[in-house]
DOVEXTOR-931753 format. One record per atom (N, C-alpha, C): residue in one letter; x, y, z. Coordinates in pm, whole numbers, plus 50000, padded with zeros to 5 digits. Last residue first. Layout:
N
aXYZ ...
END
This chain:
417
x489338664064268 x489038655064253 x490078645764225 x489418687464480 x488518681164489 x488338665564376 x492018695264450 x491348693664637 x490498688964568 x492488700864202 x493618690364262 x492928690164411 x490818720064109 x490748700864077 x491248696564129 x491958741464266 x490208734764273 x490478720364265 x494058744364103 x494388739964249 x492748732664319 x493258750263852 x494048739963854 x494128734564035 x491888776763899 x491028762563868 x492378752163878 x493818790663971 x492638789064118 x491958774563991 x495468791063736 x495988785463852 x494848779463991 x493548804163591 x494338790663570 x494818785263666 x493788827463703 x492138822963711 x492618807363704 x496308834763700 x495318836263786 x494018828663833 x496218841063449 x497258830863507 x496818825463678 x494268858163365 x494508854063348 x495078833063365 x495658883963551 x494268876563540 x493978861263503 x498798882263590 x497678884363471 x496908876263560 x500898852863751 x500998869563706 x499518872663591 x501188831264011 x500858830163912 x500608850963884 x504028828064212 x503198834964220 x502308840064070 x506718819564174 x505898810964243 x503958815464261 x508398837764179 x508638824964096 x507238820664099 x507978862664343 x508118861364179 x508568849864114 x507998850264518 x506828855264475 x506938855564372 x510878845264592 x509658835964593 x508488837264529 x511518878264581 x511728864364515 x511498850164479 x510498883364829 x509888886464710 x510288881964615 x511518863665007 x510128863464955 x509738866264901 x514058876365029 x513708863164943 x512308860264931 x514008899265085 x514358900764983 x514268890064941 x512088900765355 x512128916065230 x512518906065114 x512788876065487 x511568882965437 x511398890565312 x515758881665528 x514978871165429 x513718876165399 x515688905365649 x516398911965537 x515798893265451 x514748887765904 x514058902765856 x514418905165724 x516728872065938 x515608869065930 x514608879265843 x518658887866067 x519158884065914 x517288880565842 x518578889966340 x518118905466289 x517848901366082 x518278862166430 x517198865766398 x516958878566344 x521488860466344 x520338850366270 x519108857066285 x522348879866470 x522598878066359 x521648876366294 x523628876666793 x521678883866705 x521918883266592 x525658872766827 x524788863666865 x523348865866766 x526828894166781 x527408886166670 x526308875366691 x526248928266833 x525848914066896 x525848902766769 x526018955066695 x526998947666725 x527248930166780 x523138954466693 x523618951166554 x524828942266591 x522818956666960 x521748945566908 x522558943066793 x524008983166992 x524308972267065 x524028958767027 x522458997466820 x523768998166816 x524338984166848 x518818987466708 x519948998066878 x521718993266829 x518508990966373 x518568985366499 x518978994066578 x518188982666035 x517898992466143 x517388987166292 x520088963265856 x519048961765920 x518548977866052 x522278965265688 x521218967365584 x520138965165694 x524348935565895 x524388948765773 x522448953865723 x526038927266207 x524228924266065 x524208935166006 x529028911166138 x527638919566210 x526828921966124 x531608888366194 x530258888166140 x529458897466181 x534638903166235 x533648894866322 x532298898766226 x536888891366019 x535998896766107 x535038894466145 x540378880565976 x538928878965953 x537818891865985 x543378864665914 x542598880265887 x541028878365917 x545728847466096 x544408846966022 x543828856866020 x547968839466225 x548148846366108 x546998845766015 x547508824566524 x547528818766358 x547668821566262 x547718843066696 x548228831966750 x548278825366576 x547448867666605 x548128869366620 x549078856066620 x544728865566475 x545778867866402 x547288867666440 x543758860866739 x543158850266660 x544348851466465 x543768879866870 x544498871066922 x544468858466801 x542288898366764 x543528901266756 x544388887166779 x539488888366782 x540198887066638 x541658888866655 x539368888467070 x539168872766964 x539718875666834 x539498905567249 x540558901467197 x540238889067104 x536628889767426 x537658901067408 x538548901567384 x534108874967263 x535438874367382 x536608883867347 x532448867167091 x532558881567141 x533568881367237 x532508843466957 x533908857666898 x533798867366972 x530958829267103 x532098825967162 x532658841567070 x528208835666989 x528388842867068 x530298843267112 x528708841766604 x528228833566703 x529098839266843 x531248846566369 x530008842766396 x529678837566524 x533638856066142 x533338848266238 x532208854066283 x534418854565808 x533488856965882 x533578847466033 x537068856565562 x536588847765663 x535668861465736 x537058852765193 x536798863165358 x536748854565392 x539288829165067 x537778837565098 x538198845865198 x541788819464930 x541818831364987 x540298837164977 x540378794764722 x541198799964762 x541558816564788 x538248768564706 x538108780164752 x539558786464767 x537738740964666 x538468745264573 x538288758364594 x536238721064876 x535478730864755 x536138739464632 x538338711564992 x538098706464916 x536488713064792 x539688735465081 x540608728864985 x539358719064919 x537788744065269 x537948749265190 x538448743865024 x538018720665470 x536418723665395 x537018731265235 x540328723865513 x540278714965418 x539018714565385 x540008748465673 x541228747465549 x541218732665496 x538488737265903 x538038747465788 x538898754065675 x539678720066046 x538668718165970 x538528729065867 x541378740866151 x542248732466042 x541338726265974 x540218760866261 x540428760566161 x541488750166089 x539318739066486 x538498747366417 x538468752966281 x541498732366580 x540988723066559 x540038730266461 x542588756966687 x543488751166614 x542268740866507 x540628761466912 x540598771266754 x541628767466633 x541848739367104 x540148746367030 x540168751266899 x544008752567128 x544028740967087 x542498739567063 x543498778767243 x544658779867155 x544118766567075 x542278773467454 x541348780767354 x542918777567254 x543778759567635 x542478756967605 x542038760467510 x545338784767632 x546118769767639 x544998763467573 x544278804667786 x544918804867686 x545478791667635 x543118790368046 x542488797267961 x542648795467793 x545908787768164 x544208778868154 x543918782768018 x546048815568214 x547028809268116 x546728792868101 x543558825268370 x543738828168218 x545348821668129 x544548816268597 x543038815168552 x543168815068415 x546778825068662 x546908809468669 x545718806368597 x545608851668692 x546848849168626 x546978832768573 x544078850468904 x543748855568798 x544178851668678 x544288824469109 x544678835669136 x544408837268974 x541128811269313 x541758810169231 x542698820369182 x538618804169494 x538718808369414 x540608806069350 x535488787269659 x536528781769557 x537268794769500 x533268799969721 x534078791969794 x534538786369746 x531878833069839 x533058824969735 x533498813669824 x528088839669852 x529888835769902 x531008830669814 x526348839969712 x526828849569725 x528328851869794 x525498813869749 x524928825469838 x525578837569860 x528268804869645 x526998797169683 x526908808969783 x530668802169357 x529608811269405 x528528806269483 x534008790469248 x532508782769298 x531768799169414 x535958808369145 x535458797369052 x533738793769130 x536998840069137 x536118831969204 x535608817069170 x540268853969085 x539238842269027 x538268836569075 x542068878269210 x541348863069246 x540168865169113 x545148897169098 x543878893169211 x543558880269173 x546648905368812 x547028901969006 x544908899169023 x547598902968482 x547138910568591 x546678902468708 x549028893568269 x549608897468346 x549258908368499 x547258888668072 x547938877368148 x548448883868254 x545808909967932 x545138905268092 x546308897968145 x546948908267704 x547608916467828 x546938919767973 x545618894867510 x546948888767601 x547598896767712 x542908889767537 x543408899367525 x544898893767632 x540568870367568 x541468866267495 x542598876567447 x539118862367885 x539608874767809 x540688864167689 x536608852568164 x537708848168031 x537818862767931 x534958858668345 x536648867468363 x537628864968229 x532408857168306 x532678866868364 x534238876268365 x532498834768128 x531138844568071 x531898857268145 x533828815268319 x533978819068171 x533358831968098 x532618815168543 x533478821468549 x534088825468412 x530008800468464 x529898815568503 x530968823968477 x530968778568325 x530718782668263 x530338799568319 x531668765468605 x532438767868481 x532298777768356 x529398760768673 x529848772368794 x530918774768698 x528428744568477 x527508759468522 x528808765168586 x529848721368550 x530018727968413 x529158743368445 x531968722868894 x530368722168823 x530298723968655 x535198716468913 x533538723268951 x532678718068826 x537878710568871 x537288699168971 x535748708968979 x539398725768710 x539708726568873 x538428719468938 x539788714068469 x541088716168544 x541058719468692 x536968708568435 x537908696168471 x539168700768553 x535958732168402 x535448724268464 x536278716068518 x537578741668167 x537908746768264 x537108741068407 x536488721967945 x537788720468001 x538508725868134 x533908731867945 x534208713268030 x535738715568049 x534218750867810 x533638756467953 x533968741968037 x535238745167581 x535788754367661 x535948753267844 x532968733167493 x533908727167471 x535198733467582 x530998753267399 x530888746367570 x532228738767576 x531598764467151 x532118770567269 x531898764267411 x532348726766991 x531738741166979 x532198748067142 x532858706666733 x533288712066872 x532718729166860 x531948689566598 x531268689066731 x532288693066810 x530858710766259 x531538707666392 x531528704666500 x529138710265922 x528988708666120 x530028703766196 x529078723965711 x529698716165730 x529428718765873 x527958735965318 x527568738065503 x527988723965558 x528208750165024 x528058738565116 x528328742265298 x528018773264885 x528648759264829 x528598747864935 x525738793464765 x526318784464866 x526548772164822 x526768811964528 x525738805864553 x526128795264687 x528398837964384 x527138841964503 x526728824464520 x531028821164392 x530248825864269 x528748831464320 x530588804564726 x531288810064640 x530488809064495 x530578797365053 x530228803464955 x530698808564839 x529858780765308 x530578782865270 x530238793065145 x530238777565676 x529008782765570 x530018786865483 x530538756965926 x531448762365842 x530208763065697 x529838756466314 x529548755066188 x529978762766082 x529848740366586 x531138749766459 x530188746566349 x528298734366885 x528918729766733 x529498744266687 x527278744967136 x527418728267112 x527688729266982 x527388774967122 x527818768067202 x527708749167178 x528968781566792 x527758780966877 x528528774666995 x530588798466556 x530848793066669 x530108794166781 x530808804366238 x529478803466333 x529438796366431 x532788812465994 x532548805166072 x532088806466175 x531778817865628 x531528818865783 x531668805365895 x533988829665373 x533608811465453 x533508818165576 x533558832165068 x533618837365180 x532918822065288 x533748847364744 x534038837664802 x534468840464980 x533178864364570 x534368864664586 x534528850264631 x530148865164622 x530518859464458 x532548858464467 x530518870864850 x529408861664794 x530088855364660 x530658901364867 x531408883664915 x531328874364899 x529158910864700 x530568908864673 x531398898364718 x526848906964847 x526538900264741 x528328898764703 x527408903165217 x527198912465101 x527468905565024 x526588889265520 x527048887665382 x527348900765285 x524678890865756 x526368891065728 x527118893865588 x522098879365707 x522318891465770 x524398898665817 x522118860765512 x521998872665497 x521608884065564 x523568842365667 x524228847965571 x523688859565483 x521828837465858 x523038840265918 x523538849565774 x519368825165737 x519028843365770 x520758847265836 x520768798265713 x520048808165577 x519988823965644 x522058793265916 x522408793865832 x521868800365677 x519968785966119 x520018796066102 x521088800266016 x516568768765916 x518348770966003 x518858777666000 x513408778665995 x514268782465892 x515528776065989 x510098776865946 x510978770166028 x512298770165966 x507028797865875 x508078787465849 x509038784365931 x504578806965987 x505108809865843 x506048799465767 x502978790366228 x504078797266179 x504278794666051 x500418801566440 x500658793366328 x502158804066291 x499388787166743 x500238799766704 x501038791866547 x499078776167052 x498118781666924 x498478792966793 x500478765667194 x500278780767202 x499558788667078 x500858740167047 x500278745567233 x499598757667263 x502448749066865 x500608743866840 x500398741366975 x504708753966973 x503668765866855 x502348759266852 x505368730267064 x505218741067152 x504708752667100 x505608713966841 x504488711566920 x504678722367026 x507938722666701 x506418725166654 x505378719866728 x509808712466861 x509508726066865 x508448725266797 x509168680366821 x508788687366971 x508818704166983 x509338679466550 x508098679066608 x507938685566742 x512388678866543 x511948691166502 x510688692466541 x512888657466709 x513358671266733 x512658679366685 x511988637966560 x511488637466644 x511548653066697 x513818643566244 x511888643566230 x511618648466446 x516418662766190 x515768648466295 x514238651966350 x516358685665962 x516078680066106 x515378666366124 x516948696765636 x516318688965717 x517078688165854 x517128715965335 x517458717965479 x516638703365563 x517948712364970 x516768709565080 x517308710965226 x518108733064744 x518758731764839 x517798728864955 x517478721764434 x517008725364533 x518138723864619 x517658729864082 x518488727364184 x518008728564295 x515398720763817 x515508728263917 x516658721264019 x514348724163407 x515198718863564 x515128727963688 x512728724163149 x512988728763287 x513418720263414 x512768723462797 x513198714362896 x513128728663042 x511828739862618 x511268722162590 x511698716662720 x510538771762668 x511798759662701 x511008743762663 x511028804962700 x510698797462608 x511248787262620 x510058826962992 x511048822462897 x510428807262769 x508638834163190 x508388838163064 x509428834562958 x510828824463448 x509648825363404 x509018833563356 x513238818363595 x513088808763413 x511638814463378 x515498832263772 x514098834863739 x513838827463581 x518178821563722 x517568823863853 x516148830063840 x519878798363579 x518778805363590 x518658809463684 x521628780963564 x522328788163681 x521098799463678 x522418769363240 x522188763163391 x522068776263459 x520778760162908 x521288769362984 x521228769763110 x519508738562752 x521038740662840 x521468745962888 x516148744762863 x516918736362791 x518138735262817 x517278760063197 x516358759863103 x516598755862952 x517938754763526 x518548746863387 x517088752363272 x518078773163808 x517198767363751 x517928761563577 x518808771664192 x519098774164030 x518378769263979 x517938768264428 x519218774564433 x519448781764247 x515218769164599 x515348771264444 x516888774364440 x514918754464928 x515418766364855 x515278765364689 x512878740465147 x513498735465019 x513228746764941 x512878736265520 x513138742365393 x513728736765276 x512448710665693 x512688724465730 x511958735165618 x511778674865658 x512348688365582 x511928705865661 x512758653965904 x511628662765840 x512338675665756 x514348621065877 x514108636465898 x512908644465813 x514128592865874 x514358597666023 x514378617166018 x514678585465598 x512648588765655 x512568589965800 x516338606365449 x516058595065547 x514918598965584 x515718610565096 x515898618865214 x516138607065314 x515868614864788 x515788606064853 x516328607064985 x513408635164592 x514918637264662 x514868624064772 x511208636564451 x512438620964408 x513128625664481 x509388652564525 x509198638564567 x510278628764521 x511308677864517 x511178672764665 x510458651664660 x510968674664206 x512138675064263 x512278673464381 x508118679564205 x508698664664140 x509878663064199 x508018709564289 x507728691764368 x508238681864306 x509768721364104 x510098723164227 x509638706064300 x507608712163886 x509468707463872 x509908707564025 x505688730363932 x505518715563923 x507198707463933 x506348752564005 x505608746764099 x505808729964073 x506878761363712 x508178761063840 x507398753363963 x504788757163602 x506038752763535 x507028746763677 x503148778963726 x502988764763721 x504008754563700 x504598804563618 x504588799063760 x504228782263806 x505668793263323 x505018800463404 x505248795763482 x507488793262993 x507678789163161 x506648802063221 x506038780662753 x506748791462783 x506198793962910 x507388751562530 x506248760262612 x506958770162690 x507488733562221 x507898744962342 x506928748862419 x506918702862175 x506498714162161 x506788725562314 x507478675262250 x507858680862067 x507328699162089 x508888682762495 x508398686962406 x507958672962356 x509258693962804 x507568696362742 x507728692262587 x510368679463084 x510428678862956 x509278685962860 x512108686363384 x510958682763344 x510938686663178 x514298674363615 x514078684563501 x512558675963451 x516108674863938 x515378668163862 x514928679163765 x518308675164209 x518438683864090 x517098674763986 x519778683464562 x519008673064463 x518438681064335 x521568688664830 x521178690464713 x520498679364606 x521208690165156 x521278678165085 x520738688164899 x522218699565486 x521518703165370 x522018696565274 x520798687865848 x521478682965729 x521068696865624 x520988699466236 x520248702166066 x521178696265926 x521818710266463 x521478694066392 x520438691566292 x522658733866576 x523588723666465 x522968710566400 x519718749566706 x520418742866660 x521288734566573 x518408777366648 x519868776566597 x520768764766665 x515818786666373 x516428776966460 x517678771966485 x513408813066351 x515048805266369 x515328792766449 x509928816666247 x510968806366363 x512488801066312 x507798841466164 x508828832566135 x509958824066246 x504808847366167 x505618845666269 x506418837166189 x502868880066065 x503438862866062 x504228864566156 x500048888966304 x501188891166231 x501518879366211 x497658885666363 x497768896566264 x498958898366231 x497008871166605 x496418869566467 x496788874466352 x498418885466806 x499088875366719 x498648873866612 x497128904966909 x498138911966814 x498378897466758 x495838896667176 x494808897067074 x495778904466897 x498228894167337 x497358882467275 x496718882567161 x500168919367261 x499748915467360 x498548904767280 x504048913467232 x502748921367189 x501748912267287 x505588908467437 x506928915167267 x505628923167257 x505128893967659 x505728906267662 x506298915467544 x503908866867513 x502618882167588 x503868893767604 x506338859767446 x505368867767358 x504708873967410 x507168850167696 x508738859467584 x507158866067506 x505688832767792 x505888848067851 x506148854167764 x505168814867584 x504318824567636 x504968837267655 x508058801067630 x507888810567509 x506518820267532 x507538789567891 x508578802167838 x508278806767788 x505638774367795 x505148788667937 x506488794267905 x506928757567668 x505548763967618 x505308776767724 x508648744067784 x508438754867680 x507998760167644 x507208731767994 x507918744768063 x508408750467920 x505808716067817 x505228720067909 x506078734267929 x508398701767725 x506948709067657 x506138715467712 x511048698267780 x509958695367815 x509248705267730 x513288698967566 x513568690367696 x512248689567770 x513608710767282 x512678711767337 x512868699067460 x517018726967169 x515828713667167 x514848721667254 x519178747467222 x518218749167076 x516948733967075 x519968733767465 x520968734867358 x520198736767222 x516818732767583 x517778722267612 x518748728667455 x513828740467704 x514608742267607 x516018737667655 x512868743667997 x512228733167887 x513088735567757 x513648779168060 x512928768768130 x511978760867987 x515878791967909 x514798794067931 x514638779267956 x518838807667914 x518868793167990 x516998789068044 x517708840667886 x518608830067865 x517958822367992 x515268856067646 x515808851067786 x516408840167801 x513828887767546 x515048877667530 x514958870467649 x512548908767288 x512548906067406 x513118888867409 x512428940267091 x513178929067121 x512928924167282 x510928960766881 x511158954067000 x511518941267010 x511468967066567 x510928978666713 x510448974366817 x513958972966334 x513568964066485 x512738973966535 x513488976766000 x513758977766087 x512768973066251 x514918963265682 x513828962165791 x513898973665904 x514858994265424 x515628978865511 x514508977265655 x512639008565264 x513869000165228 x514798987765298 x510008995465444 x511019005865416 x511748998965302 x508438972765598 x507958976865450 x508558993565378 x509038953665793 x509378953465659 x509398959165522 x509578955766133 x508948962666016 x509518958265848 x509158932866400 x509978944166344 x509108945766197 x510028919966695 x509308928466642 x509928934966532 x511618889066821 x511878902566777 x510908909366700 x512458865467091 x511288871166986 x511888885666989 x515098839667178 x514648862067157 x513698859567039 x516538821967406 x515438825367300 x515338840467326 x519768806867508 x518398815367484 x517838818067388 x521588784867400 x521568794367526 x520588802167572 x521008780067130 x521428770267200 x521268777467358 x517668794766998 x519148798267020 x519548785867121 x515258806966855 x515848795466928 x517198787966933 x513628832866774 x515168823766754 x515428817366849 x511528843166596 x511608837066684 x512778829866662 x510138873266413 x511068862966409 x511428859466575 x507238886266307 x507778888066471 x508788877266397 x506348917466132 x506418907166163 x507428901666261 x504268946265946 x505198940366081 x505508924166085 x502318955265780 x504108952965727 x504868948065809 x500418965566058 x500678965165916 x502288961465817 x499828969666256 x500628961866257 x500848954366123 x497738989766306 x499158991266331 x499988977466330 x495838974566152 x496258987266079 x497398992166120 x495298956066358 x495568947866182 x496338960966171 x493708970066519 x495048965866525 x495548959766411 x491788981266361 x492778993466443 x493948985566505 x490748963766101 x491118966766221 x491808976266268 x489658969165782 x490818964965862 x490668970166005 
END
């Protein structure tokens, strides 16, 4: 092994492609919980468009930089690279097929599950406008018994599988995988960030209680739902935190950017800003103000806007609920818009809603990074690794010598004849 292979042993990098910015993260897997040992970030990156790829070219020299600065060229070879992706325009589609062995039992191996798993991706009837992402094992049926979660060494005439398939609009998703094959750079996988969201938020209690994240991006809402531990379904909103930023655009005639500065800089959801004096800068050119505005008039805007926003938000998300048959989940909020100051208070105060703000549990981090409702998805990424891969492995991963040798000849025949 190498002297760099050797320090970069158990390490691996997650890439999040975020509606607003991208962050590559460094980090370790081979403790009890992951932990981070560098983070590097940059908003409104040149060729990336709301989590898309808008040019290829200037994505590709973004994402460069973001990596020559996490590790240095000759380090890539040696680590995986997993890729978040946190645009909303991802479907997840369940599909369920079983496979038969008898007049005669057989007793479930890794093969077993390999073979059911595909049969089950080649009958899922998908649009041939998307590329699959990910296809999860949610459950497994062994003769009648449903909700398996490991079927292998068991005794069965019959094996089923529940997949939870993830897909993207085929064109979209090619243009981020063509900025990894620019940059020569093989990736592990391509995840939504709805899978590493919930397990970097979640706990198994909530899980099985029942718990509905809501993941307020800048272009969508998205409602993660959950209940008996297994996800019950994922629902997309087109209203999301830019929604905000056009309204305060409109009320005083600027730019969506110069809208969106003053948002980032003075919006407060703490009701006892209302009542404070000075100016509002709305339009910034060279450092000059030339538009501003009195504070007060700024934020009862403000409040008005967001009131009827978050109305919309959760009234979607009390009939997501009603119709999964969920009653009294946690709520989880999610995503950069909750960091606004005063979001939960105001958010109980104006609707009589209990929640909290989503933070990444079980991950070793800087304080600040955990607290960051934004960093979720890629700190969650890390805690997938550890705990669903080895779960993967243990489905999927022929066991004994043996099973072993069976498996390398079964995969032989299938490349060569």
């Amino acid at each position: 092994m190498t002297p760099i292979a050797n320090d970069l042993k158990n390490q691996c990098v997650v890439i999040y492609i975020g509606t607003r910015k991208v962050v590559a993260v460094l980090g370790e897997t081979g403790g009890s919980h992951p932990r981070v040992l560098k983070i590097e970030e940059v908003f409104s990156p040149e060729g990336f468009e709301r989590g898309l790829v808008c040019n290829l070219q200037g994505a590709s020299t973004s994402l460069e930089k973001l990596l020559n600065a996490l590790l240095p060229p000759e380090a890539w070879e040696q680590v995986p690279v997993y890729v978040v992706l946190g645009s909303s325009g991802f479907r997840m589609y369940r599909f369920a097929s079983c496979e038969y062995y008898s007049p005669e039992r057989r007793t479930i191996s890794s093969h077993e599950v390999q073979s059911v798993v595909q049969q089950t991706r080649n009958v899922a009837t998908l649009p041939l406008t998307e590329s699959i992402l990910q296809a999860i094992p949610e459950s497994f049926l062994v003769n009648d018994m449903p909700a398996v979660h490991n079927p292998v060494g068991l005794e069965a005439e019959r094996l089923g599988v529940t997949l939870q398939i993830y897909t993207m609009e085929f064109q979209n998703f090619r243009n981020i995988a063509k900025v990894f094959e620019t940059l020569d750079l093989e990736v592990e996988g391509y995840f939504p960030k709805t899978l590493p969201l919930s397990e970097a938020v979640l706990s198994d209690a909530e899980k099985q209680e029942g718990v509905m994240i809501i993941d307020i991006a800048d272009d969508a809402t998205q409602l993660v739902l959950w209940k008996n531990g297994l996800l019950a379904g994922v629902r997309t909103l087109p209203v999301g935190g830019h929604e905000l930023t056009r309204c305060l655009a409109q009320d005083w005639n600027i730019e969506d950017r110069d809208a969106e500065k003053v948002k980032e800089n003075f919006a407060t959801l703490d009701v006892r800003e209302l009542q404070s004096d000075g100016l509002v800068p709305l339009v910034l050119r060279n450092e000059k103000v030339q538009q501003s505005i009195p504070r007060r008039e700024f934020l009862e805007k403000f409040f008005k806007h967001a009131h009827g926003w978050m109305a919309k938000i959760l009234q979607e998300s009390d009939t997501f609920m009603q119709e999964q048959k969920i009653r009294h989940p946690h709520v989880l909020f999610t995503g950069g818009a909750v960091m606004t100051e005063g979001f939960l208070e105001w958010v109980q105060k104006e609707f009589s809603r209990d929640g909290k703000i989503g933070l990444t549990h079980f991950v070793d981090a800087p304080q600040e990074t955990v607290r960051d409702a934004s960093m979720a998805p890629a700190l969650g990424m890390f805690r997938w690794v550890m705990v669903r891969e080895r779960a993967h492995e243990a489905l999927f991963t022929p066991r004994g010598l043996v099973a072993k040798t069976v498996a390398a000849a079964r995969a032989w025949f299938a490349n060569y004849f």
